[in-house]
C-alpha positions as CSV (number, residue, x, y, z in Angstrom):
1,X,-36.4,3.6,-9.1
2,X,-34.3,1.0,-6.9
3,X,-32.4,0.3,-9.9
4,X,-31.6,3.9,-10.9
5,X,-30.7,4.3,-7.2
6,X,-28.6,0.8,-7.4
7,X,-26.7,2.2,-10.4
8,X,-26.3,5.6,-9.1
9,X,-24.4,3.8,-6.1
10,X,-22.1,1.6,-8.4
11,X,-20.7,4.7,-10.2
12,X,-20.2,6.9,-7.1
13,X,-18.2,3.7,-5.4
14,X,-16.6,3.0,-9.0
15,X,-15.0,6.9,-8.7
16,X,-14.3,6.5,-4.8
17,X,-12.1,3.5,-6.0
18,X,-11.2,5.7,-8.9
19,X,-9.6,7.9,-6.9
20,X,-8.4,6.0,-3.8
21,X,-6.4,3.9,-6.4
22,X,-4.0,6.7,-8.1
23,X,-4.0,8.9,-5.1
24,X,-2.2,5.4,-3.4
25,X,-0.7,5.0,-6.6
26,X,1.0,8.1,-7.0
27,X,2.3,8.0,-3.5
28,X,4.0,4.7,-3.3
29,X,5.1,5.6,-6.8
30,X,7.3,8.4,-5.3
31,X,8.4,6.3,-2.7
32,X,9.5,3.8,-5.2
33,X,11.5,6.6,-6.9
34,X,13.1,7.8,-3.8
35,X,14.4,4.7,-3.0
36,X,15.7,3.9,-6.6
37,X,17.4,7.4,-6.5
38,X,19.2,6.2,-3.0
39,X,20.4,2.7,-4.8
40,X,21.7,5.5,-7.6
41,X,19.6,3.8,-10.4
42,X,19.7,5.9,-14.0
43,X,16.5,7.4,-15.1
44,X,14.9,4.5,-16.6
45,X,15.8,2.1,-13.2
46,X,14.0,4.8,-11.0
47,X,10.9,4.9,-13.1
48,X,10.5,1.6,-13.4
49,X,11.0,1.0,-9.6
50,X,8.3,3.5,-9.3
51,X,5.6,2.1,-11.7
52,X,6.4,-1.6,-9.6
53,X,6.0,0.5,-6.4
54,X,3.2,2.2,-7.3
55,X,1.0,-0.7,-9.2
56,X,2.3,-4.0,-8.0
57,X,-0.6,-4.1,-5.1
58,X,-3.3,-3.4,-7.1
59,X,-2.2,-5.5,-10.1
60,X,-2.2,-8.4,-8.1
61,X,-5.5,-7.3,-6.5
62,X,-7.2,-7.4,-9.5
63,X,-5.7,-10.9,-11.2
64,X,-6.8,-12.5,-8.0
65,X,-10.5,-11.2,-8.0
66,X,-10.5,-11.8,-11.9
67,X,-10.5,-8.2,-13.0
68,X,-8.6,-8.7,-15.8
69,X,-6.3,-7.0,-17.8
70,X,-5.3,-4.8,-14.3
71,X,-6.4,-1.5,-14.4
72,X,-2.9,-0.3,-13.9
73,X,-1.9,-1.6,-17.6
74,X,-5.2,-0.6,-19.2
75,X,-6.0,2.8,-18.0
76,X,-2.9,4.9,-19.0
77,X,-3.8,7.2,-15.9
78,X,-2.0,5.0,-13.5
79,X,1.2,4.5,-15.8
80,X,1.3,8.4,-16.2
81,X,0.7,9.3,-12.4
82,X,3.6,6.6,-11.8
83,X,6.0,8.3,-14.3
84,X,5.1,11.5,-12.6
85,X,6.2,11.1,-9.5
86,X,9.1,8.7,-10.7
87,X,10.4,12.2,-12.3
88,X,9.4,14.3,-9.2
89,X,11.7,12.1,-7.6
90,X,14.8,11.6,-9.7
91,X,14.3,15.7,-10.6
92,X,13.6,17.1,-7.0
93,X,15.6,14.1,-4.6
94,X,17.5,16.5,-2.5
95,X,14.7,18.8,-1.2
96,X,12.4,15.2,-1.1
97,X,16.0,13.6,1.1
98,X,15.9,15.9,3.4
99,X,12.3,15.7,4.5
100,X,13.2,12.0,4.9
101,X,10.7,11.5,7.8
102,X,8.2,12.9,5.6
103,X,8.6,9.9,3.0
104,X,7.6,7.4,6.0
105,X,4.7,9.1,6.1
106,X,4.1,8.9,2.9
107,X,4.8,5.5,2.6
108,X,2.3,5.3,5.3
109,X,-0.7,7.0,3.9
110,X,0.0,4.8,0.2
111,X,-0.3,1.9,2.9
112,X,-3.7,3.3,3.7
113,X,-5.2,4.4,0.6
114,X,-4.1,1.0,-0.7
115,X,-5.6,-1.2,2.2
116,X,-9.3,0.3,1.9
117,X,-9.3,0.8,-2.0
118,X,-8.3,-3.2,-2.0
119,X,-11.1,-3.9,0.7
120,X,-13.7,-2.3,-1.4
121,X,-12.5,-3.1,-4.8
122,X,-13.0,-7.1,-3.4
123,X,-16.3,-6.3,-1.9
124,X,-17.5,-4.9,-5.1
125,X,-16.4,-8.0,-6.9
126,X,-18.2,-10.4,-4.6
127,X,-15.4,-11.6,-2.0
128,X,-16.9,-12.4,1.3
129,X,-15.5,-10.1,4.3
130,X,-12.6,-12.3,5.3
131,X,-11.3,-12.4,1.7
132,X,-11.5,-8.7,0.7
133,X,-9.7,-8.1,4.4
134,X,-7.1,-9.9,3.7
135,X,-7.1,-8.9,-0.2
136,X,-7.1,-4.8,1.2
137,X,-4.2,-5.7,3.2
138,X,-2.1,-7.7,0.0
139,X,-2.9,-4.5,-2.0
140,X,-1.3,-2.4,0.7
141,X,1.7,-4.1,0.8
142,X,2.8,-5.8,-2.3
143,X,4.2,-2.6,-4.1
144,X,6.4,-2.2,-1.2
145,X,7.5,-5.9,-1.3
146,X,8.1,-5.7,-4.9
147,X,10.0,-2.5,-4.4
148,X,12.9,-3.5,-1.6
149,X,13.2,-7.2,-3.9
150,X,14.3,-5.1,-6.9
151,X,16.8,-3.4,-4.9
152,X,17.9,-6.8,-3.0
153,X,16.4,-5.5,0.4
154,X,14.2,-7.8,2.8
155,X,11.1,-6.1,2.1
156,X,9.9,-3.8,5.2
157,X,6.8,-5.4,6.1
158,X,8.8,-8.4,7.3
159,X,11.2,-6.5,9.2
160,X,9.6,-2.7,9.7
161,X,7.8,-1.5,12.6
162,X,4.1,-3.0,12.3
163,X,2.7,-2.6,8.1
164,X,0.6,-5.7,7.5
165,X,-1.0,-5.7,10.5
166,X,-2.0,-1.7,10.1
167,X,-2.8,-2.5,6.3
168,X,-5.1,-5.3,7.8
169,X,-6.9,-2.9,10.6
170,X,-7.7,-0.2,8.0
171,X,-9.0,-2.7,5.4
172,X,-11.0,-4.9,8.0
173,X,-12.8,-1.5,9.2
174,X,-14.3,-1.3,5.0
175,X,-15.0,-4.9,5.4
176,X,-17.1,-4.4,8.7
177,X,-19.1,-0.9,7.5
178,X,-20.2,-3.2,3.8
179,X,-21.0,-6.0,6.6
180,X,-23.2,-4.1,8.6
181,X,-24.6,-1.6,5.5
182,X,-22.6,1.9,6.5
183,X,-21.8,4.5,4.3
184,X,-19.0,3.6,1.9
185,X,-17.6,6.6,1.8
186,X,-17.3,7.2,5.9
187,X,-16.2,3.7,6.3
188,X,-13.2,4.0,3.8
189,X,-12.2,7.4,5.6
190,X,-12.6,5.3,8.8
191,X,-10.3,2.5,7.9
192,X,-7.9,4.6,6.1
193,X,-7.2,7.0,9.2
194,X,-7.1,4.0,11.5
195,X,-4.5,2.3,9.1
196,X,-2.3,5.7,9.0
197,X,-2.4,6.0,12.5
198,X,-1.9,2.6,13.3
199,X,1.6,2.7,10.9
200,X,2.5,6.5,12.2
201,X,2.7,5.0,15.7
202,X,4.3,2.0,15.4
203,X,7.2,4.7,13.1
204,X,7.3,7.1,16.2
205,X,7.1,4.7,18.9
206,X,9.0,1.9,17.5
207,X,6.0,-1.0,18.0
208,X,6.5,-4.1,16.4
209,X,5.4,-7.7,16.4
210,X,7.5,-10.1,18.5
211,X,10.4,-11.1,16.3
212,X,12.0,-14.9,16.0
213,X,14.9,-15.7,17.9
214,X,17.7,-18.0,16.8
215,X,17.8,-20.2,20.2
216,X,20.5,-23.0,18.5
217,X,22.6,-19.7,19.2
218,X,24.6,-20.9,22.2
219,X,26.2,-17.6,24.1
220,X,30.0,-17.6,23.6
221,X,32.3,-18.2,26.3
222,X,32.8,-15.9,28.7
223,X,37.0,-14.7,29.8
224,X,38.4,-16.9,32.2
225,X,36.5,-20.2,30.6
């Protein structure tokens, strides 16, 4: 019985991850498309940028934990959900442009999807909490990073209002629920709201970590001097 119940468990977090994985996909997929379509890329530029988007996180995810080949080159669903919205962008840009605050949000809710479907897809291959933290958060970002260097743009999370750090949040809130033996399910909803929220704020209210200043910068002289 415990090991009907054990399996029973495997499969319904196997098709959480399932679907975490191309819902984020899709998303930062589109958001790779949109920006390929701004840097006026031909059709086969924007889907490319949108596959890299959309499966560059969870690629490297799953070389690090050794789950090998990456499901996003073996399971034709993610390279189809990434031409998909690679088309839905480069087909339908202008109605997608001018809902331009719409795409951050976007962008923000990939970030979240991504986050806890990296936390639990760690967890379920044996990282300790601290590694599948910081392994949700790398998923959650790297298609983004991947993104703005194929278009020779300092990638966002360095730069943007705070995105690692929300990635982080959302993915350590999965980490802390499989610590302390909560429901997956509740937990990933949890961490994934936080990690939206987190990144929706820091868009509308401009937060952001304390940035480096040059101080070898002297002031330049002042009229009169």
């Amino acid at each position: 019985m415990d090991s009907i119940i054990a399996e029973e468990l495997k499969n319904y977090i196997g098709t959480t991850l399932l679907v975490l994985d191309l819902t984020g996909t899709f998303v930062f997929a589109l958001s790779g498309g949109i920006v390929a379509v701004r840097k006026k890329l031909d059709l086969f530029g924007v889907l490319v940028l949108a596959f890299a988007a959309g499966n560059a996180g969870g690629i490297t995810r799953d070389v690090i934990i050794g789950s090998v080949p990456p499901a996003a080159i073996i399971d034709w669903r993610y390279i189809c959900i990434s031409i998909f919205a690679g088309l839905v962008a480069f087909i339908w840009y202008s109605p997608i442009h001018k809902l331009k605050d719409r795409v951050q949000l976007m962008d923000a809710a990939g970030l979240a999807l991504f986050a806890v479907a990296g936390a639990e897809k760690a967890i379920v291959f044996g990282l300790n909490p601290l590694a599948a933290a910081l392994l949700g958060m790398l998923t959650g970002i790297g298609g983004g990073m991947l993104r703005d260097v194929l278009v020779a743009q300092i990638p966002g999370v360095l730069t943007s209002e705070l995105y690692a750090v929300a990635a982080l949040a959302g993915a350590s809130v999965v980490v802390l629920g499989h610590v302390f033996k909560l429901e997956p399910t509740m937990m990933a909803i949890a961490g994934a709201a936080l990690c939206f929220a987190i990144r929706f704020l820091a868009i509308r209210r401009g937060w952001h970590l304390p940035v480096a200043k040059d101080r070898t910068t002297k002031n330049p002289p002042s009229e009169g001097e």
